[in-house]
N, CA, C and O atoms as a DFTB+ gen file, in Angstrom:
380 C
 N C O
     1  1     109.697      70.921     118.695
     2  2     110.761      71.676     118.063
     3  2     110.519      71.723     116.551
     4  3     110.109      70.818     115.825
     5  1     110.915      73.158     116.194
     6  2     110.279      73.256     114.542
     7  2     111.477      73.869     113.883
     8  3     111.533      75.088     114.041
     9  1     112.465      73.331     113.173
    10  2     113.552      73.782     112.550
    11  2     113.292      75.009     111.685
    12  3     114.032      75.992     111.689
    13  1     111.991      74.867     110.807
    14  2     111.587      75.992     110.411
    15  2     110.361      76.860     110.490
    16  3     109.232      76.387     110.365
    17  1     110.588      78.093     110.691
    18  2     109.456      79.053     110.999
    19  2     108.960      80.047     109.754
    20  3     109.545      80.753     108.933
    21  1     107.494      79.709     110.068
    22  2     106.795      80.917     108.532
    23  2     106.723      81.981     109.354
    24  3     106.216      81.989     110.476
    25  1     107.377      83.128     108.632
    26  2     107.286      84.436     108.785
    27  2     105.880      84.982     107.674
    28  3     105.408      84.563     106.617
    29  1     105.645      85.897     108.423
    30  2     104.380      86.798     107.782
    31  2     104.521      88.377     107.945
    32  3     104.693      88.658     109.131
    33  1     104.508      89.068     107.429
    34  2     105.044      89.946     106.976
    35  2     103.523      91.087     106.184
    36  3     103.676      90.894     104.977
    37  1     102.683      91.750     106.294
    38  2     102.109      92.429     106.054
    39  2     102.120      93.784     105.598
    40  3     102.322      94.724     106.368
    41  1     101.878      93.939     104.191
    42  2     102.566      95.255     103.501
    43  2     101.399      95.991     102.926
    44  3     100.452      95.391     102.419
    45  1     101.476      97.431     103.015
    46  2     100.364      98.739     102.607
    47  2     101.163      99.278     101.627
    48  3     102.237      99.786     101.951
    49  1     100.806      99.247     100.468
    50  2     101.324     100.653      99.432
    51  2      99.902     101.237      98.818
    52  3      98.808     100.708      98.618
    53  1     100.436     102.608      98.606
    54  2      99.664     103.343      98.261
    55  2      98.753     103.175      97.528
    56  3      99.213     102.152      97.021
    57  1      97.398     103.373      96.794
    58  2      96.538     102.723      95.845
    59  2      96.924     103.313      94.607
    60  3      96.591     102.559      93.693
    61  1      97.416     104.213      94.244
    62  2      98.268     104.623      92.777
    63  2      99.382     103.672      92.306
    64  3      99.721     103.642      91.123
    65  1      99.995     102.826      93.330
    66  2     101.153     102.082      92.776
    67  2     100.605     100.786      91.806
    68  3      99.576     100.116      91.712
    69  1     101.791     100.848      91.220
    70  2     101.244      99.558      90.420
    71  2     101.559      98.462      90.535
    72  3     102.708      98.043      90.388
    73  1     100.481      97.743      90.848
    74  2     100.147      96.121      91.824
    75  2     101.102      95.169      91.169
    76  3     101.756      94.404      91.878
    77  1     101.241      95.163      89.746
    78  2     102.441      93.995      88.801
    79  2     103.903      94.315      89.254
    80  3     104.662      93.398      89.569
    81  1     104.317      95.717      89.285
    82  2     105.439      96.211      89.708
    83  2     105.782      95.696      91.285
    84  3     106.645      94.867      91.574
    85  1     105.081      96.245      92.023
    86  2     104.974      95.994      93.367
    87  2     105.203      94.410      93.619
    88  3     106.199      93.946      94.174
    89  1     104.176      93.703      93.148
    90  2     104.474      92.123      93.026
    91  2     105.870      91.620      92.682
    92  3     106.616      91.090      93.506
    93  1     106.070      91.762      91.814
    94  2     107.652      91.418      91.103
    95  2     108.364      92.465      91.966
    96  3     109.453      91.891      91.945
    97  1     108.580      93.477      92.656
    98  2     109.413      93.965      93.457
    99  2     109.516      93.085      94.428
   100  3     110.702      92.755      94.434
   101  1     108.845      92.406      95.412
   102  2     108.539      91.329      96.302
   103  2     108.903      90.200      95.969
   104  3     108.719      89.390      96.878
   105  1     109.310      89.805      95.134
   106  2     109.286      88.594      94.265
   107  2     110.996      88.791      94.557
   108  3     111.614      87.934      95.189
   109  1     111.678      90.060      93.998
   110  2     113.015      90.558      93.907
   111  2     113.216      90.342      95.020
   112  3     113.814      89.273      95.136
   113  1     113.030      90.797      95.903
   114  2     113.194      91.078      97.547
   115  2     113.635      89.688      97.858
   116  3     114.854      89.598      97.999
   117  1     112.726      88.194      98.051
   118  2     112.508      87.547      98.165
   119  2     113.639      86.616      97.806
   120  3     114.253      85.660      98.279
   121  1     113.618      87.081      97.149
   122  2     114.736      86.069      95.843
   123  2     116.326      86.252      96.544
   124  3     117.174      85.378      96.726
   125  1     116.376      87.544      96.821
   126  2     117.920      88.189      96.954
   127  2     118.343      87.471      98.670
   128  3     119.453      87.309      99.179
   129  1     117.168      87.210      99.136
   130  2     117.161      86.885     100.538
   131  2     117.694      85.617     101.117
   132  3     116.824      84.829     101.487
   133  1     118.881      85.264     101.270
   134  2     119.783      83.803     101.603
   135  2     119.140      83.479     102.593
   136  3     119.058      82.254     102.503
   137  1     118.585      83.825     103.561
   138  2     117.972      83.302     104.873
   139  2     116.479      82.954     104.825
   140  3     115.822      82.785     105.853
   141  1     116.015      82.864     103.694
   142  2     114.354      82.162     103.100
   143  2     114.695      81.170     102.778
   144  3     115.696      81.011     102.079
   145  1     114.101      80.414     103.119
   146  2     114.246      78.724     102.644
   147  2     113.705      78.762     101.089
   148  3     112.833      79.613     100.915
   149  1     114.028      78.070     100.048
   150  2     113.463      77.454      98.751
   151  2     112.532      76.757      98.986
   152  3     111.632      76.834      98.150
   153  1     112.312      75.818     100.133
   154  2     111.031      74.792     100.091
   155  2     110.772      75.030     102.179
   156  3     111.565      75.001     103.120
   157  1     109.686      75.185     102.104
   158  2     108.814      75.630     101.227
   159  2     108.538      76.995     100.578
   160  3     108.852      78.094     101.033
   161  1     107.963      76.755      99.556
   162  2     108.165      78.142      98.531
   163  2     107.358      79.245      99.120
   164  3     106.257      78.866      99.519
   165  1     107.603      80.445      99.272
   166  2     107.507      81.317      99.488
   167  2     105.507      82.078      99.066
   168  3     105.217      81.895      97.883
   169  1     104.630      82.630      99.714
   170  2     103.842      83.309      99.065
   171  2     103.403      84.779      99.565
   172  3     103.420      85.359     100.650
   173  1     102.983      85.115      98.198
   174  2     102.595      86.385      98.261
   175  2     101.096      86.419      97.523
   176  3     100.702      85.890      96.484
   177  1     100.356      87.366      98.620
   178  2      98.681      87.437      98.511
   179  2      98.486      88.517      98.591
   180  3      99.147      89.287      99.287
   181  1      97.800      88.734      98.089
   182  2      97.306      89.918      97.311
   183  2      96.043      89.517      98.167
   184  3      95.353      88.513      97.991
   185  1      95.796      90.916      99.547
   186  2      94.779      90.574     100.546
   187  2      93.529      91.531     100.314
   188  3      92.491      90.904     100.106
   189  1      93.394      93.072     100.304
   190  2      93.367      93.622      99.577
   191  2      93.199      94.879      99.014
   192  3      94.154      95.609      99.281
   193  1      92.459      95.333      98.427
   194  2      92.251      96.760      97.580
   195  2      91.528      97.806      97.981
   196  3      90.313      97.666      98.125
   197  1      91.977      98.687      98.160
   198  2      91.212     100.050      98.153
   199  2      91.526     101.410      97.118
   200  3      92.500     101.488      96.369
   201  1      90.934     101.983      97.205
   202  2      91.061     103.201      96.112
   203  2      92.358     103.866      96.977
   204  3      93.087     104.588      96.298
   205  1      92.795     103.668      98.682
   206  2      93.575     104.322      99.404
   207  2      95.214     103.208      99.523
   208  3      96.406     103.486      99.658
   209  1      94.564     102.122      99.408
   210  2      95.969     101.202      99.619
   211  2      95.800      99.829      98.877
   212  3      94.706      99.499      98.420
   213  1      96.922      99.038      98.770
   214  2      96.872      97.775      98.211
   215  2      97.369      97.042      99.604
   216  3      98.336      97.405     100.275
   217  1      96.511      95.946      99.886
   218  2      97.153      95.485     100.646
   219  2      97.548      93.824     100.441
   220  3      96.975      93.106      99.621
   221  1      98.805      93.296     101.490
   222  2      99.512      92.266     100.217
   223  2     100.039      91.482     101.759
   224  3     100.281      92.004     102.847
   225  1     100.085      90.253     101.394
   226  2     100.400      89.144     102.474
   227  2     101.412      88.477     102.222
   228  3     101.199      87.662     101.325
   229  1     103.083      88.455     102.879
   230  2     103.814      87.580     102.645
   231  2     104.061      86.749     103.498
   232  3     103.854      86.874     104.705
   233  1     104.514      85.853     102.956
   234  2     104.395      84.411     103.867
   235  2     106.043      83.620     103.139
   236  3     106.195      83.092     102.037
   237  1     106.951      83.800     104.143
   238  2     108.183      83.160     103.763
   239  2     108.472      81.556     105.210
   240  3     107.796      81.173     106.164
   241  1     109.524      81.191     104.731
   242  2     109.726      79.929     105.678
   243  2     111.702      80.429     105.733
   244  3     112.464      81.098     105.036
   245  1     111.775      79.726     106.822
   246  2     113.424      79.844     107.624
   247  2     113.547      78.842     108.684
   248  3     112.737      78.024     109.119
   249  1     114.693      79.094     108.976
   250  2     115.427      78.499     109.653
   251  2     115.053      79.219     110.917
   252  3     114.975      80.447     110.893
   253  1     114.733      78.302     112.417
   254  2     114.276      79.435     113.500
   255  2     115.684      79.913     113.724
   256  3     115.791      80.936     114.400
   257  1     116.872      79.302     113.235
   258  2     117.881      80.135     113.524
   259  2     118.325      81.466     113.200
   260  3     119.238      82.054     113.779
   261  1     117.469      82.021     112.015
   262  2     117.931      82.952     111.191
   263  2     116.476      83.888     111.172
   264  3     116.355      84.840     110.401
   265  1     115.425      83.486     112.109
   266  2     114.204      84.576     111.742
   267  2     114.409      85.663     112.159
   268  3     113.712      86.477     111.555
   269  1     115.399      86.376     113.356
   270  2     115.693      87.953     112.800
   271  2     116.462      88.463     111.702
   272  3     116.270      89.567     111.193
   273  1     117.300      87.672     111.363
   274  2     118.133      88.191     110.392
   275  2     117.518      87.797     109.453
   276  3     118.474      87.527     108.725
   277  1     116.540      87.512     108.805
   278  2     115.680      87.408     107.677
   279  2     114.988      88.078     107.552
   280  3     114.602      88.468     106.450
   281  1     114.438      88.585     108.979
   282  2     113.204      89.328     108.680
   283  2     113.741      90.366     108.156
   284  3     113.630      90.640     106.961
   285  1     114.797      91.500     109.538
   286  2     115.421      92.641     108.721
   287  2     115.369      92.582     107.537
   288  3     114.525      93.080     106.793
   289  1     116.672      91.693     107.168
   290  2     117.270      91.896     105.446
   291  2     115.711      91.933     104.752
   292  3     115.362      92.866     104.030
   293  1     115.084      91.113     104.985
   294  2     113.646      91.398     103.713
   295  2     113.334      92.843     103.998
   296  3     113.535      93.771     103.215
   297  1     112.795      92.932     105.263
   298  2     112.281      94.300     105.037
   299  2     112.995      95.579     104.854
   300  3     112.305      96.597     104.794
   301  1     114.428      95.686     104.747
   302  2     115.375      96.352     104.517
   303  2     115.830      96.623     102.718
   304  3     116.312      97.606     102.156
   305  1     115.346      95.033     102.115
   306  2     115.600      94.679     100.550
   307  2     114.520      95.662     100.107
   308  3     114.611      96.459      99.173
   309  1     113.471      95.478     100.937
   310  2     111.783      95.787     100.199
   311  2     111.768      97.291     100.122
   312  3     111.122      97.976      99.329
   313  1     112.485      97.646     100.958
   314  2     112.726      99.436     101.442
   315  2     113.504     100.169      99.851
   316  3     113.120     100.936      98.967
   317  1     114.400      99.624     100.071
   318  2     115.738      99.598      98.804
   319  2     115.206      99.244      97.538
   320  3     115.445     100.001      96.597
   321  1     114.349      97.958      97.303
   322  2     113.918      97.892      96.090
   323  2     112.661      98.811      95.542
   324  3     112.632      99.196      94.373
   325  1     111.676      99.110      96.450
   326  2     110.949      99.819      96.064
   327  2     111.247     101.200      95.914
   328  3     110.559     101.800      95.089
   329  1     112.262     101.945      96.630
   330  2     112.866     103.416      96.050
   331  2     113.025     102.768      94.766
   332  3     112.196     103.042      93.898
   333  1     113.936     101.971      94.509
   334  2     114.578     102.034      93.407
   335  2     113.303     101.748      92.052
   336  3     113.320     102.264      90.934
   337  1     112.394     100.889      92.540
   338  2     110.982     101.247      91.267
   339  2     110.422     102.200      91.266
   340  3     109.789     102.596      90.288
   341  1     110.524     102.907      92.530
   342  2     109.655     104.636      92.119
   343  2     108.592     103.726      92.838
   344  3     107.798     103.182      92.070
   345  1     108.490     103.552      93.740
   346  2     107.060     102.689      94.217
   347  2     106.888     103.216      95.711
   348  3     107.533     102.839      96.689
   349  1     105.787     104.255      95.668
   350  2     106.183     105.417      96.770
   351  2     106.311     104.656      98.179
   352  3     106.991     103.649      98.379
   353  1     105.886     105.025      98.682
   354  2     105.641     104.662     100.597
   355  2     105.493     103.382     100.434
   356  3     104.933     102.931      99.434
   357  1     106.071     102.472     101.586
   358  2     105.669     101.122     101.702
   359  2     105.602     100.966     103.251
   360  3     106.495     101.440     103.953
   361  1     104.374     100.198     103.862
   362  2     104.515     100.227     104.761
   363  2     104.321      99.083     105.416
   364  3     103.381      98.345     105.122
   365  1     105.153      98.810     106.344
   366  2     105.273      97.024     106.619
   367  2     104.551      97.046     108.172
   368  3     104.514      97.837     109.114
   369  1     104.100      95.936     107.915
   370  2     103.515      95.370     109.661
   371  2     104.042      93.897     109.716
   372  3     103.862      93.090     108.804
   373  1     104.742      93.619     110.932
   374  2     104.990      91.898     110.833
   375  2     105.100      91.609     112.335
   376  3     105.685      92.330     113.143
   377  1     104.523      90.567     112.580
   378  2     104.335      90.181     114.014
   379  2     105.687      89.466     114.111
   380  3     106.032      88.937     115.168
């Protein structure tokens, strides 16, 4: 029995976006998210680059009580925050 579960979370944005923005948008996301545990801390990898996409690895921790409702809300935050940077298409994969 494992009280908490790492979620992974796999994200494509476009190769025009900008990788600092994008980062700290994720970072936002992350942050706003009550159902991510603080410890252990959260990462984001930068997996990687093409002239067509950036590609980026998150890795959060939870409660197995709360891993759908975490996952949504993140990928729902990430949707919302990135309109709101002008940070075109985002496209999520998460097992």
């Amino acid at each position: 029995y494992y009280p908490l579960r790492r979620v992974e979370i796999a994200l494509a944005a476009p190769g025009g976006a900008s990788l600092d923005e994008l980062l700290r948008t994720i970072d936002e996301a992350i942050e706003q998210n009550q159902y991510v545990a603080k410890d252990p801390k959260h990462m984001v990898v930068l997996h990687s680059l093409s002239t067509d996409a950036s590609h980026i690895i998150i890795q959060v921790w939870t409660p197995h009580t709360d891993l759908k409702i975490m996952k949504n809300a993140l990928i729902k935050t990430l949707k919302k925050l990135c309109e709101e940077h002008s940070i075109k298409t985002l496209y999520v994969m998460s097992k």
